[in-house]
N, C-alpha and C positions, 0 to 999 in steps of 0.2 A: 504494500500500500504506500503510494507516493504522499507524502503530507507534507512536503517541505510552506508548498502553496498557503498552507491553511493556519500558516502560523500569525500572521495578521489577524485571523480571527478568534484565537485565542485570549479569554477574558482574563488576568490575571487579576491584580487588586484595582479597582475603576471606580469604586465609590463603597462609604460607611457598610454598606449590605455584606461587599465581597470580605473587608476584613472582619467583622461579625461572625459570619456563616463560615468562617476559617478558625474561627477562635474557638468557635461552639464545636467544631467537627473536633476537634483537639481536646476537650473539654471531653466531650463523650467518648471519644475511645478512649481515654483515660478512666473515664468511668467505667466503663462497659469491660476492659481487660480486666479492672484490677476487682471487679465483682464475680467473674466468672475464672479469676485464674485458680481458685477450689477446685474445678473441674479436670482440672490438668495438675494435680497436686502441686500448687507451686503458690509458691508466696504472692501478696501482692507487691511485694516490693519487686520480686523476681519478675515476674509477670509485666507491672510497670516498665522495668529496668528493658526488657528485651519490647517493649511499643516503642520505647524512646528512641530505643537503638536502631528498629526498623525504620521509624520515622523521620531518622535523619539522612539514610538512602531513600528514602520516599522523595526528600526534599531537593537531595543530590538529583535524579531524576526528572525532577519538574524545571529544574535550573538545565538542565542538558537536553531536554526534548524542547527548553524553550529556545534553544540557540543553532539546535542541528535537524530538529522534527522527531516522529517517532511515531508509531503506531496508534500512541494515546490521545498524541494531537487530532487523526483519523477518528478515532473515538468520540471524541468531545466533541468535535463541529457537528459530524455526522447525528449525534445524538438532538443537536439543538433542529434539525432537518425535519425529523420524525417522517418519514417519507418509505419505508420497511414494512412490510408484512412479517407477522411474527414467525420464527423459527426456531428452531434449538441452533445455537452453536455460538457465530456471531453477531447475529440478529438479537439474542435473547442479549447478551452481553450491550447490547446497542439500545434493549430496551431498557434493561437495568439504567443505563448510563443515562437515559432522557429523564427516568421520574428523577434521578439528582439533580440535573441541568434545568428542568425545562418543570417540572410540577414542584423540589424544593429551592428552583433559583439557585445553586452552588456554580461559583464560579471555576475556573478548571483548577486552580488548587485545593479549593473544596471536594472537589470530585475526587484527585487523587487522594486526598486523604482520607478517604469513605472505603477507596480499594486498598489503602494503606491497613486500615482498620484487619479486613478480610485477609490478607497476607500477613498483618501480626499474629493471626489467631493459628493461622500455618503455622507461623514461624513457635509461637509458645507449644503447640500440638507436637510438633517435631523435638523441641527440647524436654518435653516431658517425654516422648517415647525413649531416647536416648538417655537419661536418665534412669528410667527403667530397667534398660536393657547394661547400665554399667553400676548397676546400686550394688554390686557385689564383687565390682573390680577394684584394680590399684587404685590411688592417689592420680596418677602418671594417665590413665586411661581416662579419668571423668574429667580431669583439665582439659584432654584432648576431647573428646564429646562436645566441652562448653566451646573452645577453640571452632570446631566444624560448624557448629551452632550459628557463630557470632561471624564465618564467611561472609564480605559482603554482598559477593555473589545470590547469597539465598535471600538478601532482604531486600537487595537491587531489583532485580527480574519479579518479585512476587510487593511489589507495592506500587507497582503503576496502573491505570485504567489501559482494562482489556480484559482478556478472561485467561491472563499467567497468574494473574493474584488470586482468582477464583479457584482455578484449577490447584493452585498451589495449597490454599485454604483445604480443599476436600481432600486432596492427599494427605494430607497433616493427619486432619480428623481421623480417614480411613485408616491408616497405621494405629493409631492412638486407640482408636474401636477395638482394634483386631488383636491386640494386644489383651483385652478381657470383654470379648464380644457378648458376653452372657450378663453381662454389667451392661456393654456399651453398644446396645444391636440399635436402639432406638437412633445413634451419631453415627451409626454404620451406616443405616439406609440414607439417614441427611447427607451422610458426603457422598452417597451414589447417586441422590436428587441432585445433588448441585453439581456433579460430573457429568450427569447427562443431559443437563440444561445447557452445559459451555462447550461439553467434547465429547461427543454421543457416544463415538466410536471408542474412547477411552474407557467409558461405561460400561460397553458391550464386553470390554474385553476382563475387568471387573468380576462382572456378573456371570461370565464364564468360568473364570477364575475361582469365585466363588463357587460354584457349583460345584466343579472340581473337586473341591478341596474338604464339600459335603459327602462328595463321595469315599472318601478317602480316610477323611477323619474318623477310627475306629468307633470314639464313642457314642456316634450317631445311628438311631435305628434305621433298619432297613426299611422302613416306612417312609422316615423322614426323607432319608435318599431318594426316594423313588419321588416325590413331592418335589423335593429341590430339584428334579430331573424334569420333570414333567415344565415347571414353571419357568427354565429357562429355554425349552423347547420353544413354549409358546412366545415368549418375548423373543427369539429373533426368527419366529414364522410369520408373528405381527411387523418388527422392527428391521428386519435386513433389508427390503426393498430401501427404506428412508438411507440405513446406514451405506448402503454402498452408494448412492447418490453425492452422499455428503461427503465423502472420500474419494471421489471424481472413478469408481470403479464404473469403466466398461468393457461391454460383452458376459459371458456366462462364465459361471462358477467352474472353474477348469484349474489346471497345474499353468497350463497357458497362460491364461488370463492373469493370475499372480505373478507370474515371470513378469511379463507385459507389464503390467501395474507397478512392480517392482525398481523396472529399469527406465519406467514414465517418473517416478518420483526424486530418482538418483540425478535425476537432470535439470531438476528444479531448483530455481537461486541460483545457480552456478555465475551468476551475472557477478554477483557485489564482490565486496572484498575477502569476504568472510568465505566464501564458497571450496570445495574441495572435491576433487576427483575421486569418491568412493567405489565406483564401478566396478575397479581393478585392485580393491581392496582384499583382504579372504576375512571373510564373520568376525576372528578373533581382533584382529586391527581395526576392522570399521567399530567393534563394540568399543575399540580403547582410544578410539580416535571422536565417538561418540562422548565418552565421559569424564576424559583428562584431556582433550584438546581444547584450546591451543597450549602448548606449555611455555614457560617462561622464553626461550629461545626462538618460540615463533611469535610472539606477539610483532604484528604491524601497528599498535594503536594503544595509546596511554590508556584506553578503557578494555582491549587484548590483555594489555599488560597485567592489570588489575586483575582480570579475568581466569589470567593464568596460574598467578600467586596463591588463587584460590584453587585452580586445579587440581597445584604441585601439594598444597595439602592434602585434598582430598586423597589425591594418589597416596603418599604418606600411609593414611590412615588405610587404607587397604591393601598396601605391602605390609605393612605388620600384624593385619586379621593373617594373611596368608602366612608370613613368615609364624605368627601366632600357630596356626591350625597344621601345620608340618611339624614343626619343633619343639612344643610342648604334649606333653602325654596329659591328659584330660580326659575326663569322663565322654562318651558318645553324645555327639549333638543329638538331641531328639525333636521330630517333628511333631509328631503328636502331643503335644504341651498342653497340660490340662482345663490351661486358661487363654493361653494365648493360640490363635489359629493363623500360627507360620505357615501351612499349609498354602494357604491363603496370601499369604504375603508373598511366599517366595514362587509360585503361577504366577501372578500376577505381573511382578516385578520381574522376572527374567522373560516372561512371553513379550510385554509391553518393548524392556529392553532391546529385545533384538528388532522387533516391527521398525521401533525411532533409528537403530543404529543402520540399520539398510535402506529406510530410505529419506533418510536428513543427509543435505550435502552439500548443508553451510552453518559455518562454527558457530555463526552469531543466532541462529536460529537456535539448532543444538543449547545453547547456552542458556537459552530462556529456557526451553522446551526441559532439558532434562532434569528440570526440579518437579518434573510428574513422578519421577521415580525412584530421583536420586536418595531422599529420607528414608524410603523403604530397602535400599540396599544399603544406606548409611549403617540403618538398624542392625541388618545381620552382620558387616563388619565388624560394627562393635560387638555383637552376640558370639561371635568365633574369636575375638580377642580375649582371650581366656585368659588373661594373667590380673587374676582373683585378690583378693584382701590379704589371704592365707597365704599368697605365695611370697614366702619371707626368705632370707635364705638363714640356712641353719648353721651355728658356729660352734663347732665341740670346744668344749673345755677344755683348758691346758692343763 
């Protein structure tokens, strides 16, 4: 989306209303986080502390899309138009963005920080999964947890207007759910409403996912399987005409057809700067080039740069799950976890991962894009990072 044009029309502060309705939005996500960070065991200070922290990449953003353009800016005119028939994906995210603009008057810094709001509650949903997943690790391990946390990257991409803050939001949730789903089914299904309001086919894949993982999970009756089967039949006998539409899928359900759609997608964006030849890639490189690219030695761009810093961590953290899960002797990972439905998580996250790394084949898209799923393999690195509370080392006596 071209939006360099539209940036004339962008409202920023223009009269008493716009700084008000910027103060008030500020005002209430600070109310609204620090009432509901109970939910996510987390203090309100804690809770607070990570609004502020998103909010000040929120603002980094609104200052950089007002000098260079950016998606949001497409967002925000577009919204003030109202000229769209409703739809799930972009359109819903288009409608969203009108009742801010146009039925509560929010100016576009208003606006973004309405999607700021939506993306800190990601961002807190994700620090309370990782907390979870290391309350019985070293010292060394939960620093590095709050470290991955506090990435600019994850507060950058997930607080601007568009549906990366929304989507980012629901992946949060979903993890957070899934982690004690018998607690938390009711924040399950919300984050799969609000996935398939903004990204259908992310939904579909979800909802398969899950199914899956009904199947599978021992302590589920063979009733209930058959129920979780049945009802995801019908959702994509009802929902796959829409889905393949909406994912530009043509011709018939074939091995074809997916080849063909495959190598239509690998060709996309290859324009900008950010663009990369995956074609000639083999699965394992496009997955790594999908999720630590660009690294510090390729950045073309102070905001690459930035980009990469966060990469070279993240990589970090999953050389040491691995070098973790070879080198240390540790009890058997278990799938089936009484409370938590890893199951579930790890279908979801490695089906979704390879769909994005085959066919994204430009960085800067990648970069938004893979905080759909990066949280949820965050989580399992840290859950194979096995070096526990207990692991001291032992000094004989002399």
């Amino acid at each position: 989306m071209s939006n360099l044009d539209h940036l004339s029309d962008v409202n920023l502060l223009e009269n008493i209303w716009d700084i008000i309705s910027v103060i008030a939005v500020l005002i209430f996500g600070c109310y609204f986080i620090s009432v509901n960070a109970k939910y996510f065991n987390a203090t309100k200070i804690r809770g607070l502390s990570l609004y502020l922290w998103h909010s000040l990449f929120c603002f980094v953003y609104i200052f950089t899309t007002s000098i260079i353009g950016g998606d949001s800016i497409w967002y925000y005119t577009e919204s003030l138009i109202q000229k769209y028939e409703f739809s799930f994906g972009t359109t819903s995210t288009l409608y969203f963005t009108t009742f801010l603009t146009v039925v509560l008057g929010l100016n576009y810094i208003g606006t973004f920080l309405v999607y700021n709001i939506l993306g800190s509650i990601g961002l807190i949903a994700v620090d309370a999964s990782l907390r979870h997943v290391t309350k019985d690790k070293s010292g060394f391990v939960k620093s590095l947890s709050l470290i991955i946390v506090l990435v600019p990257s994850m507060s950058y991409w997930s607080s601007a207007i568009g549906k990366d803050a929304i989507q980012f939001m629901a992946t949060g949730l979903l993890l957070w759910s899934s982690i004690d789903f018998k607690k938390r089914n009711l924040m399950f299904l919300i984050s799969i409403l609000i996935m398939f309001t903004v990204r259908p086919h992310i939904c579909a894949f979800a909802i398969v996912a899950f199914t899956f993982s009904m199947l599978i999970i021992k302590s589920i009756s063979f009733t209930k399987k058959i129920t979780f089967l049945f009802i995801c039949l019908a959702f994509f006998l009802t929902a796959l005409p829409f889905l393949l539409g909406y994912i530009g899928w043509v011709g018939s359900l074939s091995i074809e057809s997916l080849l063909n759609y495959v190598e239509l997608r690998q060709r996309y964006n290859l324009d900008g700067g950010g663009s990369i030849d995956i074609s000639q890639m083999s699965l394992l490189y496009q997955l790594f080039t999908y999720l630590f690219r660009p690294l510090p030695y390729e950045a073309h761009s102070a905001l690459a740069l930035l980009s990469s810093i966060d990469n070279f961590l993240i990589l970090i953290v999953f050389v040491l799950s691995f070098l973790s899960v070879i080198c240390l002797k540790k009890p058997k990972f278990i799938l089936n976890h009484p409370t938590e439905n890893r199951w579930f998580l790890l279908i979801f996250s490695t089906a979704l991962l390879i769909l994005l790394s085959i066919t994204t084949a430009n960085s800067g898209i990648a970069a938004r894009q893979k905080w759909m799923v990066m949280p949820i393999l965050l989580y399992f690195a840290f859950l194979f990072m096995r070096v526990r509370l207990s692991d001291k080392p032992k000094f004989k006596k002399a």
